[in-house]
N, C-alpha and C positions, 0 to 999 in steps of 0.2 A: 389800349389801357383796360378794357372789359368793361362791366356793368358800371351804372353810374351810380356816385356814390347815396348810400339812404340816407334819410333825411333824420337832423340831429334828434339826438333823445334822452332827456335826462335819466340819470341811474338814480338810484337811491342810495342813501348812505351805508356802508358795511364796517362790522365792527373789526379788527386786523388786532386780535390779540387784546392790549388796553390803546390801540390805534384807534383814532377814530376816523377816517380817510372819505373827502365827499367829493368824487368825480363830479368834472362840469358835464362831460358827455363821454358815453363809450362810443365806437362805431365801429363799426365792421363793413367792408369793402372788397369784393371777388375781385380777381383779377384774370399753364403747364411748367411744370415746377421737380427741380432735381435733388432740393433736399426736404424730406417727410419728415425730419425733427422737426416742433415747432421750435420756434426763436422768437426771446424775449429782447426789444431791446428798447436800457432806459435811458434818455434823453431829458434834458435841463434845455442853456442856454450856448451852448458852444459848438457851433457850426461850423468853424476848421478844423477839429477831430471828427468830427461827424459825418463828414463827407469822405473820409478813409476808413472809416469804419462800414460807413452806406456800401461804399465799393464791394469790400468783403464779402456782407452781407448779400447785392445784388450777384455775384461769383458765383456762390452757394444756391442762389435762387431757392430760399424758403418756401414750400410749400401755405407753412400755417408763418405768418408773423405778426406777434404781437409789439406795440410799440408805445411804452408810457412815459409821460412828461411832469413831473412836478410844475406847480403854478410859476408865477413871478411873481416877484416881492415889489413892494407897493412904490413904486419906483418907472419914469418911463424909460431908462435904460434897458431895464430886466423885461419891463414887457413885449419893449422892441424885437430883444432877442431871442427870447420865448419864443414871440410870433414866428420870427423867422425861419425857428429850428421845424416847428409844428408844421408851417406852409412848407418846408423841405420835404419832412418826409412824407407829405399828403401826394405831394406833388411828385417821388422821385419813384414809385414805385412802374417799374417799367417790363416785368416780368408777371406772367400769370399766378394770383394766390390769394388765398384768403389773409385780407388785413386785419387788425383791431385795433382801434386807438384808444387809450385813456388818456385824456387830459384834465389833471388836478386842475381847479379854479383859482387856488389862491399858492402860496410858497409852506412848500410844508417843512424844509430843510432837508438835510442828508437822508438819516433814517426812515423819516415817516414818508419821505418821497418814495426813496427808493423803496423801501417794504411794500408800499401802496400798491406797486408796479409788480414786482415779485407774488406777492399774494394773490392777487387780479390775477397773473399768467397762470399760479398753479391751481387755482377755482377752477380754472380753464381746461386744464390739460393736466394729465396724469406726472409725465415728466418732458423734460424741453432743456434748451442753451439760452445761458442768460449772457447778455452783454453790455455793457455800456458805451457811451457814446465818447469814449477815449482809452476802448479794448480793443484793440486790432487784432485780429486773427490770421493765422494763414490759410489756405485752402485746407489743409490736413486736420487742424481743431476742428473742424465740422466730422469729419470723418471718423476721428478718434472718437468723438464724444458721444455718434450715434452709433457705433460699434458696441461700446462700454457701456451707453446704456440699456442695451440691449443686454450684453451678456452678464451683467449683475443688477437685472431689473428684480428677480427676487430672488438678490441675496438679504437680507436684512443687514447684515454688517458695513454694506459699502451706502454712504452716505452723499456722498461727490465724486463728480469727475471734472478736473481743474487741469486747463489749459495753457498753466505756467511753473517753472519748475528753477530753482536756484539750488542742486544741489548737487556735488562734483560726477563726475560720469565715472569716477573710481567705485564711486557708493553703488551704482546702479550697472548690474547686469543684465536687465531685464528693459524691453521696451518702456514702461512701467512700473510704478511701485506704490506703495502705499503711505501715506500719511494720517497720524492723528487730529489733524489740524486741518480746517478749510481754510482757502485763499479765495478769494471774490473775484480774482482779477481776469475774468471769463470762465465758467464754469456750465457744468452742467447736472441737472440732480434730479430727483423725484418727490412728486408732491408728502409722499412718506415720511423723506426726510424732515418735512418742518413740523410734524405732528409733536406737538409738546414746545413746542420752541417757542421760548416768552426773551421777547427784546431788549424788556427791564430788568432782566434778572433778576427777579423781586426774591429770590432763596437766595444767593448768596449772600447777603450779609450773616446767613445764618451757615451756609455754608464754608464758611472763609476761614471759620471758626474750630473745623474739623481737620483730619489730616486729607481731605480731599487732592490737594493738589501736591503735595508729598508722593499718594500714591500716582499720579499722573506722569508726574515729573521726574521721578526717583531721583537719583544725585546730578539730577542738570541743575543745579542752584540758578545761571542764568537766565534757564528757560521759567523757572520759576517764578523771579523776580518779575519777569516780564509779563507774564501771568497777571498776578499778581495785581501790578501799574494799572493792566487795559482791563482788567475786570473790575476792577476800582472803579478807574473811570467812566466805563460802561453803564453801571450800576448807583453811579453819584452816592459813592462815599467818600466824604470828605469833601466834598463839592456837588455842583450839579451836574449829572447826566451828562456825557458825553455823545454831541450828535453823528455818534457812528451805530449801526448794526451788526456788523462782521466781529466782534470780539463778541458777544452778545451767542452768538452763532457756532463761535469754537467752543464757550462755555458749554453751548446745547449737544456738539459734538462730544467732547468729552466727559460728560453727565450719561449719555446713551451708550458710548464706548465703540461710536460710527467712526469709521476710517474714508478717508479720502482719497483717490486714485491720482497721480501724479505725471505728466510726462518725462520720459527719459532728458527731453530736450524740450523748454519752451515752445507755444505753438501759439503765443500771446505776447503782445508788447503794449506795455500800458503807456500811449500816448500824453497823460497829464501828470505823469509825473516832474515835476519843476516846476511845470508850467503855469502862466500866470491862472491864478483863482484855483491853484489845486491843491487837494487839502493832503497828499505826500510828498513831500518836495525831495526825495533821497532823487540823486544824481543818477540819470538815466546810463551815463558808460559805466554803472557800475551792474546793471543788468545785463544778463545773456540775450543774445539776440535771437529769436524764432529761426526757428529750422525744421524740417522736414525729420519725422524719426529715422534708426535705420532700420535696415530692413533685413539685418542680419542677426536681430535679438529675439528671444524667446518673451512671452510674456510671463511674470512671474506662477511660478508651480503651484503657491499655498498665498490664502490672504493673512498678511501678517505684518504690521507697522514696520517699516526700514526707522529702526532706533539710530540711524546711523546720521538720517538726514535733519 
């Protein structure tokens, strides 16, 4: 198992945007290792996708793996579970590498969890693969994602490389393609891309008010509307704040005019969708299933949004 682990250490509080986020302890733990991306992966309270994702993850053998957990909520259920997730992955690392843990102390909910964990990897590391603990990977997302970051480390225009893909294989010629739009649902990106990026969307309101998403959108009225809904509720107009990040994040892409990299075929299956306590409930056979790219496609010539997808 390698070195034994050092001994706890309290962090100090960091400020995450208007975040205010106070680690109980970070830790770092050594442990020969086949993949040099670092991996991010964030972890709550659910230990049956968590163990198909560890799989994954241990396949890949991380070199660098960072691993952060939001608190439990003041409850002995949540803390049971909590515990249980934390002592898994203290205990399951059975491959040589450098670990880090953060463990939030108390429940911070969706957003400021997850940000917590995301901001922490990228202080850390230039860029890396972020995952969560109900994103399933296949062997190939690791592959794809440390290729791509490689070969548009400085493009400035590419903003993500996302490890899931819904969109017909008529539209795509190419291994890959480009999107306007990030998908969270395994990704991978550089510390770059978050430069600027406010959670709250504290400009739109004032934004909202321009033809901003006119020119984004041009005559997709749908895509508009949609727009529209999650940036609302993003931003708690008309209500309060909406505890998601990821609409918060397409705003930040589309504001910069950053494109997202797309696979031809899914190389991710998100585990909690349906599932009980999961906050997408769209019906899992209505997703493609992960597959291997082929190996017969070029990758795209020029970077250039697929308006088609």
């Amino acid at each position: 198992m390698g070195a034994a682990a050092a001994p706890l250490a309290p962090v100090a509080r960091r400020s995450i945007g208007s975040l205010l986020i106070t680690p109980a302890f970070s830790r770092t733990r050594t442990f020969a290792c086949v993949l040099s991306t670092p991996v991010l992966l964030l972890v709550y309270n659910r230990l049956d996708t968590l163990r198909r994702v560890w799989e994954a993850i241990r396949l890949a053998r991380p070199k660098y793996l960072f691993i952060s957990g939001d608190g439990p909520k003041e409850n002995k259920q949540s803390q049971e579970a909590v515990a249980k997730v934390r002592q898994f992955c203290e205990s399951h690392i059975d491959w040589p590498c450098e670990a880090h843990f953060q463990w939030l102390p108390f429940n911070h909910g969706i957003k400021q969890g997850g940000l917590g964990g995301i901001f922490w990897f990228f202080s850390q590391v230039p860029e890396g693969i972020v995952l969560e603990d109900d994103t399933l990977p296949i062997p190939e997302f690791f592959s794809f994602c440390t290729e791509l970051l490689e070969r548009y480390r400085e493009e400035p225009r590419i903003g993500m490389i996302m490890g899931w893909n819904m969109v017909p294989a008529a539209y795509l010629p190419y291994q890959y393609d480009f999107l306007r739009l990030p998908l969270v649902w395994g990704w991978a990106g550089w510390r770059r891309s978050l430069e600027g990026y406010d959670p709250d969307m504290k400009d739109w309101r004032e934004l909202r008010q321009t033809d901003f998403l006119d020119r984004v959108t041009g005559e997709n009225l749908r895509l508009k509307k949609y727009l529209y809904l999650f940036f609302d509720r993003s931003a708690g107009v008309g209500g309060p704040p909406a505890d998601f990040w990821d609409y918060a994040l397409a705003y930040h892409f589309l504001k910069r005019g950053l494109l997202t990299v797309f696979p031809r075929t899914s190389l991710v299956s998100n585990l909690g969708l349906g599932g009980e306590g999961a906050t997408n409930t769209t019906a899992t056979r209505l997703l493609p299933e992960p597959q291997p790219l082929p190996r017969d496609l070029p990758p795209p010539p020029y970077i250039y949004p697929n308006l088609r997808a």
